[in-house]
PASE-103919 format. One record per residue: residue number from 1; x, y, z of N, C-alpha, C in turn. Coordinates in steps of 0.001 Angstrom, whole numbers, m for minus. Example, Ala and Ser with C-alpha at 12.3 -4.5 7.8 and 13.67 -1.06 7.14 Angstrom:
2
R   k  n_east n_north    n_up ca_east ca_north   ca_up  c_east c_north    c_up
R   1   13190   m5690    7800   12300    m4500    7800   13200   m3300    7800
R   2   12850   m2250    7080   13670    m1060    7140   12900      30    7870
// end
This chain:
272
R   k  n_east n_north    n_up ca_east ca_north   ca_up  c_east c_north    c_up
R   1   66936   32563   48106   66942    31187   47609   68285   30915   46931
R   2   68717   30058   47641   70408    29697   46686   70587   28426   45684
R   3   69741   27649   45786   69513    26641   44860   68239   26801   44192
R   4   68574   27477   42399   67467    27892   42041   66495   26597   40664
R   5   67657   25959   40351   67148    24521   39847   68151   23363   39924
R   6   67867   22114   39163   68594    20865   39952   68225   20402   38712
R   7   69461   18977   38370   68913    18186   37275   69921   16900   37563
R   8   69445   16311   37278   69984    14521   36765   70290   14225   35014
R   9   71617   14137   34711   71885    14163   33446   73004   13134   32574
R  10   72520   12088   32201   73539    11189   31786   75206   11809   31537
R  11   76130   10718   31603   77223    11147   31593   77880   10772   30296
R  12   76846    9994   29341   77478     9473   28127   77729    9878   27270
R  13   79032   10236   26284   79144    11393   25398   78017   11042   23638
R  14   77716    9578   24051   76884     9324   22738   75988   10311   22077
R  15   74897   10553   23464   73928    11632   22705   74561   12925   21625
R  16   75730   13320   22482   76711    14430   21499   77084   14209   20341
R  17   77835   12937   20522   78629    12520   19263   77539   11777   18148
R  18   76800   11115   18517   75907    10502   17753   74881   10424   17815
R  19   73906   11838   17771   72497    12005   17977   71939   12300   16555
R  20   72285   11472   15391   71463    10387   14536   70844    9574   14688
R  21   71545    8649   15956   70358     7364   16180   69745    7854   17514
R  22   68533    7433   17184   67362     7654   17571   67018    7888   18962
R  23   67771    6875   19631   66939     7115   21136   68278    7938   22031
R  24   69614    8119   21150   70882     8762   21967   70665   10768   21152
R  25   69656   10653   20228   68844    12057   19828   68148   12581   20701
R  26   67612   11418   21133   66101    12149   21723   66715   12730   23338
R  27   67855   12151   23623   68678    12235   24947   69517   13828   24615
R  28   69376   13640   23259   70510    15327   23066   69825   16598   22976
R  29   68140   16026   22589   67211    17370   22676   66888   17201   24127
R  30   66531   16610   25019   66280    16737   26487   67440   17081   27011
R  31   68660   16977   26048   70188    17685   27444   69689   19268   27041
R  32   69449   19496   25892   69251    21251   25318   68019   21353   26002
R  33   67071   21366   26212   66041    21363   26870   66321   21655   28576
R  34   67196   20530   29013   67414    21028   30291   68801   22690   30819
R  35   69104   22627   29464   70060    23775   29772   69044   25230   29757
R  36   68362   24594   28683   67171    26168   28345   67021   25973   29527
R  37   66187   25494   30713   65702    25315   32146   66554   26276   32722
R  38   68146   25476   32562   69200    26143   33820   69322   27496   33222
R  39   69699   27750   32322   69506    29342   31649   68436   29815   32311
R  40   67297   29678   32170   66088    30175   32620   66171   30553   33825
R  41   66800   29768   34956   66817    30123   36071   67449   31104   36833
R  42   68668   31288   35825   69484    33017   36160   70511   32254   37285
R  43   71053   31207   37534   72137    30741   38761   73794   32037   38083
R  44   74050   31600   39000   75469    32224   39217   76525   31648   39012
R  45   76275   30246   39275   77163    29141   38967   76860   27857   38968
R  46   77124   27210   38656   76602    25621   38633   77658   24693   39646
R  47   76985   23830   40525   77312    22811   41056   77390   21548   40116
R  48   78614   20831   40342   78824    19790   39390   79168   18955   40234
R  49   78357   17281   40064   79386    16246   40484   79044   15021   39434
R  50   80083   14595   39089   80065    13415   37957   80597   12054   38139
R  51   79953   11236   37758   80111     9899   38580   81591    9328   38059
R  52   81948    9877   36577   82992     9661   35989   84554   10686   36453
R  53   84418   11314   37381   85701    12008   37793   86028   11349   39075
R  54   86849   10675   38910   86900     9724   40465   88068   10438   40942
R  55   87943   10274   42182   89325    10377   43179   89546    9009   44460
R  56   90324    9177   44845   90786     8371   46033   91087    8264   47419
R  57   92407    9250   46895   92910     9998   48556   92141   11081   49004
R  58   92012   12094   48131   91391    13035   48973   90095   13595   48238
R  59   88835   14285   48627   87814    15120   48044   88285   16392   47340
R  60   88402   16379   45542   89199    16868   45037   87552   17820   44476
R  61   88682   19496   44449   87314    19927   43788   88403   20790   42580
R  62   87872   21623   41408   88428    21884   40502   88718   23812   40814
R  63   90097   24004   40735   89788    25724   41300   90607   26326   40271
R  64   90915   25161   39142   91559    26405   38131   90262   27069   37431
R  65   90521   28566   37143   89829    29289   36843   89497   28865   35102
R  66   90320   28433   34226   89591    27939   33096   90153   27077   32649
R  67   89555   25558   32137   90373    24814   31492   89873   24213   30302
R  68   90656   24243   29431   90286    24167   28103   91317   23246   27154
R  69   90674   22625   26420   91354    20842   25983   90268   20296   24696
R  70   90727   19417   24479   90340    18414   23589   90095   16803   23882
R  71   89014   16432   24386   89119    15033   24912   88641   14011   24074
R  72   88928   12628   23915   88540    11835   23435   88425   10609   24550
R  73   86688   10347   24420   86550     9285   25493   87383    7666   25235
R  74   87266    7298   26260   88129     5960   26612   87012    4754   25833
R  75   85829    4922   26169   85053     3790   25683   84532    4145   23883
R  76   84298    5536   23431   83515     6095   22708   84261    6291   21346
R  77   85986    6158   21575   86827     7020   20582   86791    7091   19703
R  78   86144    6451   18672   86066     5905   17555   84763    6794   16702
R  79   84340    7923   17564   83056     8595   17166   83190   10006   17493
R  80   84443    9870   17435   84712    11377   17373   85487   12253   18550
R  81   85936   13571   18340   86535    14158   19543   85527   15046   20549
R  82   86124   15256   21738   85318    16221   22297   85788   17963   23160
R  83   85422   18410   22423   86511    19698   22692   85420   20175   24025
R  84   86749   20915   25117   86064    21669   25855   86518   22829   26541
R  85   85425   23610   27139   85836    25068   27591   85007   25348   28710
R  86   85786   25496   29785   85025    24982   31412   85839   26454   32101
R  87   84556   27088   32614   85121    28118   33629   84713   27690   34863
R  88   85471   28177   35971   85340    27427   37675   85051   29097   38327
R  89   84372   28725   39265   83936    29439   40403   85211   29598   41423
R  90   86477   29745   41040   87583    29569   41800   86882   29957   43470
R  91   86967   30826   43354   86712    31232   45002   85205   29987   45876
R  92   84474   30266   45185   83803    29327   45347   84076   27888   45876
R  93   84967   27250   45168   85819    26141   45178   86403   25956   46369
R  94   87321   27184   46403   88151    27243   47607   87298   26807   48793
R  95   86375   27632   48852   85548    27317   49813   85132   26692   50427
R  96   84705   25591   49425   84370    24093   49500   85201   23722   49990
R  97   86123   23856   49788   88237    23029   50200   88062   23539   51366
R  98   87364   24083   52034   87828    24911   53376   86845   24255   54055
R  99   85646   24306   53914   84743    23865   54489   84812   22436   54831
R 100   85335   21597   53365   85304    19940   53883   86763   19909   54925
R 101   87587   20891   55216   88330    20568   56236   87720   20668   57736
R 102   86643   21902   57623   86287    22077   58515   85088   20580   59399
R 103   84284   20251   58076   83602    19112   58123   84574   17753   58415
R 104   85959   17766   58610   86548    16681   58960   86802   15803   57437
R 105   86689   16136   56571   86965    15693   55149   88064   16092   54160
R 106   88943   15396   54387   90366    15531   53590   90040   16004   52019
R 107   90274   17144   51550   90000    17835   50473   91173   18389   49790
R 108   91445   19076   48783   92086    19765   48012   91896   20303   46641
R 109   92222   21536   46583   91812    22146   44949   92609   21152   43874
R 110   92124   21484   42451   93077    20748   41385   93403   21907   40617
R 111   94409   22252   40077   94914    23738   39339   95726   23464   38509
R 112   95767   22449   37684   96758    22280   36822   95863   22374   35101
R 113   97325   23268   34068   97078    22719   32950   96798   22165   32478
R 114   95761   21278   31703   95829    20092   31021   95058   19068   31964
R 115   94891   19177   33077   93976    18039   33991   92868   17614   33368
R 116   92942   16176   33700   91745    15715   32262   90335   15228   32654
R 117   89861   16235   32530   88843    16572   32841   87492   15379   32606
R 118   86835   14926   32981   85927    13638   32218   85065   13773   31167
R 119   84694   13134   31061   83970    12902   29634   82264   13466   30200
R 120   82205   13257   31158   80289    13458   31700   80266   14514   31722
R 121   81324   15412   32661   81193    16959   32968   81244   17647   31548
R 122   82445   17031   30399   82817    17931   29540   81386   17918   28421
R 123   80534   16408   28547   79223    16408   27430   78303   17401   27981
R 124   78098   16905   28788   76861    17750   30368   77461   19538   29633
R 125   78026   20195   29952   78793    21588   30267   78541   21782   28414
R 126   78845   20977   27433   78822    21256   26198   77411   21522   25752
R 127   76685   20087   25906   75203    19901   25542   74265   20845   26273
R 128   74185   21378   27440   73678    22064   28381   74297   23875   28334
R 129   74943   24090   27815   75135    25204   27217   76143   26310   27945
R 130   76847   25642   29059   77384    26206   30485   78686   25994   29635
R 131   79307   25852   29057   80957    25984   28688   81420   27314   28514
R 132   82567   27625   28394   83303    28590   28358   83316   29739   29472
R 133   82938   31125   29231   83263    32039   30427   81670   32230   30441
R 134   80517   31931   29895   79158    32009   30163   78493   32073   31391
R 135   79443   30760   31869   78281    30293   33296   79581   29277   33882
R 136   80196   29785   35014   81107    29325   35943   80125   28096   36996
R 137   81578   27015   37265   80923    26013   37985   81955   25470   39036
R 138   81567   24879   39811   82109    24301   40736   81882   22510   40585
R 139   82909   22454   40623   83034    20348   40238   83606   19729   41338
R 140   82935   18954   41969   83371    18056   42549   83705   16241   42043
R 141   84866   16109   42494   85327    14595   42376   84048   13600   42997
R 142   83769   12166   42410   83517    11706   43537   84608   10397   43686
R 143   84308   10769   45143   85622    10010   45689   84891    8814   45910
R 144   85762    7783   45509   85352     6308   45504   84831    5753   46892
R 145   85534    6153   47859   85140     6000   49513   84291    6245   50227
R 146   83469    7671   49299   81991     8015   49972   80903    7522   49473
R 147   80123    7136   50246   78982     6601   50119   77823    7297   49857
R 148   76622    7212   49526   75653     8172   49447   75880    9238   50109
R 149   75562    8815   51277   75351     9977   52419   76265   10411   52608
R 150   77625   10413   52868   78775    11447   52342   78837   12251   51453
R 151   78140   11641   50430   78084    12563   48463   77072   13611   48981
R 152   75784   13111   49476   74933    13919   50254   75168   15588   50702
R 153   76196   15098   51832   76738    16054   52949   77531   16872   51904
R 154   78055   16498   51123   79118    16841   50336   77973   18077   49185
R 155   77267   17274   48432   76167    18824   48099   75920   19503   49105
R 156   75101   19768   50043   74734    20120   51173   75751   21530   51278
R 157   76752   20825   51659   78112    21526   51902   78342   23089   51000
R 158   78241   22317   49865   78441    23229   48554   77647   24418   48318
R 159   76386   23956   48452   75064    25133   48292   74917   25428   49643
R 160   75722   25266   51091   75993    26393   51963   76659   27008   51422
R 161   78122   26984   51382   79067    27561   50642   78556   28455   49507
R 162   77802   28551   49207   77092    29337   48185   76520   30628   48003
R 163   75513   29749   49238   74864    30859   50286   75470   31840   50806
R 164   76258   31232   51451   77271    32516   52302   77634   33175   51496
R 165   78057   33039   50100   78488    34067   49221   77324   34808   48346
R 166   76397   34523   48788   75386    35305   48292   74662   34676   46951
R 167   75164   33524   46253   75016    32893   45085   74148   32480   44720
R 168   73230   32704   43841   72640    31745   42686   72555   30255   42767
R 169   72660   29238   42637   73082    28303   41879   72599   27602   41369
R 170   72669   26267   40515   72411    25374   39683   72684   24267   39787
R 171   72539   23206   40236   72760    22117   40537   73175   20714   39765
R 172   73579   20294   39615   73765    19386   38506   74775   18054   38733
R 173   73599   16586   38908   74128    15487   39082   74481   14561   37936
R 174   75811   14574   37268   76176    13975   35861   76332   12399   36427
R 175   75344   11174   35659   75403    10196   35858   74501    9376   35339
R 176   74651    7840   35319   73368     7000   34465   72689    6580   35663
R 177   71866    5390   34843   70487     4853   35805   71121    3247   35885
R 178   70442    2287   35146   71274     1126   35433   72571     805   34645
R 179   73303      91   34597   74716      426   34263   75499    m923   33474
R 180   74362   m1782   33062   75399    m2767   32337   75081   m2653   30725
R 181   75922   m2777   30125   76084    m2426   28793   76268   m4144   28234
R 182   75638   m3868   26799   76063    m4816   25945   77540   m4800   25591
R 183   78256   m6772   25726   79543    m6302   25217   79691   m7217   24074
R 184   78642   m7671   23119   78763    m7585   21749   77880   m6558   20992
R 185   78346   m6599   19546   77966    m5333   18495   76594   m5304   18515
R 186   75545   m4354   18629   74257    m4181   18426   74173   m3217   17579
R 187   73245   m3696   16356   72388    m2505   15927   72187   m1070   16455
R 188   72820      59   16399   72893     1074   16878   71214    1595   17477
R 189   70743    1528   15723   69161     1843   16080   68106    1121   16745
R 190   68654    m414   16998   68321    m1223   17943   68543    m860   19573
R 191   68699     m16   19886   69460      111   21258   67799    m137   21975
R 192   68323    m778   23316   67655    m1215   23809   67827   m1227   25528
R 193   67571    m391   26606   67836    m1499   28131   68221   m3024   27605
R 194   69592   m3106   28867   69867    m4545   28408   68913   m5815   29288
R 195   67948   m5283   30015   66882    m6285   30337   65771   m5722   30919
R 196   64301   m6708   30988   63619    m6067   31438   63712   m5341   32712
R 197   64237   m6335   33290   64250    m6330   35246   64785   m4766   35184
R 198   66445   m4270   34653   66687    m3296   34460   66266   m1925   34032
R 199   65216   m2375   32838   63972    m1205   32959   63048    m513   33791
R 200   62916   m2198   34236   61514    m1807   35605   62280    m737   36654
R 201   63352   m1427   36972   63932     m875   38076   64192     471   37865
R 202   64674    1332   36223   64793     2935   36396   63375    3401   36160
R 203   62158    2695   35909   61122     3046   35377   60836    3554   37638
R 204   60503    2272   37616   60169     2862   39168   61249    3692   39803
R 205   62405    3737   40034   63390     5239   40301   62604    6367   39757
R 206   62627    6533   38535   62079     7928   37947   60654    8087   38162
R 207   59636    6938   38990   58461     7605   39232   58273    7667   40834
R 208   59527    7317   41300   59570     8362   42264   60241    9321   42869
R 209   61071    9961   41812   61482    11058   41614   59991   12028   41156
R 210   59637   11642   40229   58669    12622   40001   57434   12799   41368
R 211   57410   12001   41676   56310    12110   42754   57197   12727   44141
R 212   58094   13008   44018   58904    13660   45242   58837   13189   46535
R 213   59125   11523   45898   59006    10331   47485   60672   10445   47744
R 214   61321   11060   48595   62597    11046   48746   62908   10020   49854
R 215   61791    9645   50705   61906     8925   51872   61623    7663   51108
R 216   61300    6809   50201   60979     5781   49278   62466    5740   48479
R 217   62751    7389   48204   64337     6864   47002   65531    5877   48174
R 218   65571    6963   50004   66426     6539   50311   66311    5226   50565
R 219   65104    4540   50616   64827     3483   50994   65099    2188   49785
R 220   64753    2702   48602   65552     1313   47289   66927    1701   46857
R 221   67191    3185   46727   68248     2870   46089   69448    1824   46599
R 222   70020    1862   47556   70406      268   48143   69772    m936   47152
R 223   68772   m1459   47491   68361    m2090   46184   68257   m2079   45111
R 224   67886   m1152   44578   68322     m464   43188   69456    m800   42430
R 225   70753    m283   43151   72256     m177   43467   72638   m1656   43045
R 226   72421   m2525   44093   72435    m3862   44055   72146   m4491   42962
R 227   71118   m4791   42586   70016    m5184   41743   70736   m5120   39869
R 228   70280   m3618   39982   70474    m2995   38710   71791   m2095   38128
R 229   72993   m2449   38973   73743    m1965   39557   74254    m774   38537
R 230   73241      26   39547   73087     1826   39275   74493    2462   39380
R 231   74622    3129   38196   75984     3961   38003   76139    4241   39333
R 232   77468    4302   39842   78426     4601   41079   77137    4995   42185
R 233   76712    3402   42696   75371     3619   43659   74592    4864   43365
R 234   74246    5452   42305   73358     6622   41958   73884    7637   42996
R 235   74978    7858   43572   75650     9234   44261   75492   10495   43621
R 236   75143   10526   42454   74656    12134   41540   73261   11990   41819
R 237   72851   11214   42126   71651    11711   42934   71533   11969   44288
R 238   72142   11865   45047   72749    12107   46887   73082   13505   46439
R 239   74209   13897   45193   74559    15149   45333   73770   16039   45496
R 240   72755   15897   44628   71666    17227   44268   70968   16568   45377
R 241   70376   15816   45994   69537    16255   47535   69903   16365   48324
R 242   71299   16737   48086   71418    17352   49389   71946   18690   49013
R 243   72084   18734   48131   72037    20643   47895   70882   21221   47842
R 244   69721   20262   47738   67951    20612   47942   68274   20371   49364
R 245   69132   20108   50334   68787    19675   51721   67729   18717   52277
R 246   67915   17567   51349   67339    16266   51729   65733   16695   50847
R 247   65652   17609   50801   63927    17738   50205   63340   17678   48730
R 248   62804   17020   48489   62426    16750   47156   60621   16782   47036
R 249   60688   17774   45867   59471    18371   45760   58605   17403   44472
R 250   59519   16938   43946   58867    16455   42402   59824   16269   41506
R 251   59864   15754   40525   60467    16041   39112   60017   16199   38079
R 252   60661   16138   36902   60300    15711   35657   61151   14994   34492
R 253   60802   14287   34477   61512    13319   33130   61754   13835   32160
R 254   62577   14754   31590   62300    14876   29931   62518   14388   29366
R 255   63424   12553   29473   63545    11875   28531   64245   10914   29031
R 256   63758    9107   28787   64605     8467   29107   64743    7436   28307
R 257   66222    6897   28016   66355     6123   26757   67489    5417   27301
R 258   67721    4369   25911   68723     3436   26491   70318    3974   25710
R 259   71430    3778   26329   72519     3969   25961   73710    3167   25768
R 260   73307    2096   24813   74017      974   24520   73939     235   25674
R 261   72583    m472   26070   72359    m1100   27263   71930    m576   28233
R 262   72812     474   28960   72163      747   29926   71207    2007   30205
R 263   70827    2443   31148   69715     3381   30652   70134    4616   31190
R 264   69830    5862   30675   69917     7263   30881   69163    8141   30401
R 265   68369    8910   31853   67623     9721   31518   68224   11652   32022
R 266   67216   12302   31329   67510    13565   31539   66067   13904   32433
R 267   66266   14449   33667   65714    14673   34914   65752   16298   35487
R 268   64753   17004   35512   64313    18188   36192   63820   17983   37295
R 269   64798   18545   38478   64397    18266   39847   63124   19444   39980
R 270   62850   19600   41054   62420    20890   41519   62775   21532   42495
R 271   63176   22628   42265   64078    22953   43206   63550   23470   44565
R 272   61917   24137   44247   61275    25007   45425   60354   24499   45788
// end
């Protein structure tokens, strides 16, 4: 078995920086909660794709072996810094780089000092307990040009690549649910979905995730997308089914709350 668990995990550094208020807390004990999970499962390395590491030209994956920094988010700065310590599956990586050539997909490693790494992977990797030389990962960009089913192929890809090396792994789609934010000051402890319609819409996503209707997800998210317009068409969710290889058994919610408007939950796939 090479994919030994899977998760869906907001990309917002709030829960980290400010899990005093209430409902971006309850998001920071379900990120620790889902790391106890990935711990539990004994992977080898973790699969990463985050809706916040974009690329363009080419399918960029990360093959320096450790990178380590100090980030301060673009939207968040004002609440603090975020230090981080990220080990890569170099070879692993490579792999991937080899494979999406082989798949006809313009790829390349990233190996530089100082590459700035995003804010989703670096909360995700902090809150979830995978930083430093602990638990090595493999990150993929997502590239603005692929569509679900590219992001898809693109997990898929990865947890072959895995396989062949005999690997463990861990799966992990960094990203939100609906995606518009309040852009005047709210009451922190007021946080709220910024509408109903927007609720309904991740309320029904996440109950059918849990019910392991994957032939129902491919069928709204398009609407969904549209509608409620779901972080980067919900593609961190394409990632991880298709490193499950399209199959989805169930989930579990451990928690879903709002994040200055829009909504983000923490999600246990199943992997078997």
């Amino acid at each position: 078995m090479t994919v030994v668990s899977a998760f869906l995990v907001p990309g917002s550094p709030l829960p980290q920086l400010r899990p005093d208020v209430a409902p971006w807390g309850r998001l920071a004990c379900a990120m620790r909660a889902a790391g106890a999970a990935l711990a539990a499962s004994r992977p080898d390395c973790v699969l990463v794709y985050s809706t916040q590491w974009m690329a363009v030209l080419d399918q960029l994956w990360i093959t320096r072996a450790r990178s380590i920094g100090l980030h301060v988010d673009e939207n968040w700065h004002e609440f603090g810094e975020l230090p981080f310590d990220i080990a890569s599956d170099a070879p692993l990586a490579q792999a991937c780089v080899q494979a999406c050539a082989t798949a006809g997909v313009h790829a390349r490693g990233v190996d530089y000092d100082g590459f700035p790494v995003d804010t989703g992977t670096i909360a995700a990797s902090t809150m979830m307990g995978f930083g430093g030389t602990s638990l090595p990962t493999v990150i993929a960009a997502n590239n603005l040009y692929h569509d679900g089913a590219q992001t898809e192929a693109l997990g898929r890809l990865a947890a072959e690549c895995a396989g062949r090396q005999g690997k463990r792994v861990a799966v992990l789609g960094i990203g939100g649910l609906s995606n518009s934010m309040f852009r005047e000051p709210v009451e922190l402890e007021q946080d709220r979905i910024i509408s109903e319609a927007d609720d309904a819409w991740n309320r029904r996503i996440l109950d059918m995730m849990e019910a392991g209707d994957a032939a129902g997800l491919r069928d709204q998210i398009p609407h969904y997308a549209r509608e409620a317009r779901a972080d980067m068409g919900f593609k961190h969710f394409y990632w991880v089914l298709g490193a499950l290889d399209g199959r989805l058994q169930g989930a579990r919610v451990l928690e879903y709350a709002p994040l200055y408007g829009s909504g983000g939950a923490v999600v246990e796939m199943m992997a078997n």
